[in-house]
N, C-alpha and C positions, 0 to 999 in steps of 0.2 A: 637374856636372850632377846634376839630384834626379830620380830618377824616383816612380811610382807603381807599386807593385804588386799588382794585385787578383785573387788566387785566388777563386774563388766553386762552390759548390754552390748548384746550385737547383732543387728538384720541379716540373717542371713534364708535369703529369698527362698530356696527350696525346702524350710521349715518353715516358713509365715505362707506359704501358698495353699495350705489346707484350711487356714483360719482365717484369712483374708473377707472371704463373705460372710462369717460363720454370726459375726454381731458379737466377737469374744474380744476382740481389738479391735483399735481406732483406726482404721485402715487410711484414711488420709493423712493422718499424724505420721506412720509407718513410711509411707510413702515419701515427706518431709525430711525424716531425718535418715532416711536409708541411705542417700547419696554420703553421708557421713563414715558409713561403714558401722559403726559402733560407735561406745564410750567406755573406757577402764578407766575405772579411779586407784591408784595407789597410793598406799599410807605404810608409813614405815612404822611398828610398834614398839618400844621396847618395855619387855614382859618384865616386872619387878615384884619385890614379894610385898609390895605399898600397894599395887596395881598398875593397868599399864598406862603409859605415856605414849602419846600421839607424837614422834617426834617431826613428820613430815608440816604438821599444823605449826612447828614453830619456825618454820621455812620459809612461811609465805605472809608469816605476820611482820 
């Protein structure tokens, strides 16, 4: 079986507005890479009965 894996961060301003002052985030940093929108990583797995295998990591080597 393959699966997908999607970790993601993403700024999204009407949720970081109550934490903004609160000292719980770096609110300059925030600030930085909000123009980004986000970041999602995806990996593609494939589940075997050895364990799984990273197949996206052998894509990029």
């Amino acid at each position: 079986m393959v699966v997908t894996i999607e970790p993601g961060l993403y700024f999204i301003s009407q949720l970081i507005a109550p934490y903004r002052d609160s000292g719980d985030i770096d609110a300059s940093l925030v600030q930085r890479l909000a123009c980004h929108g986000g970041i999602r990583i995806e990996d593609n797995v494939l589940v075997t009965r050895q364990g799984p295998d990273n197949l996206t990591s052998k894509t990029t080597e």
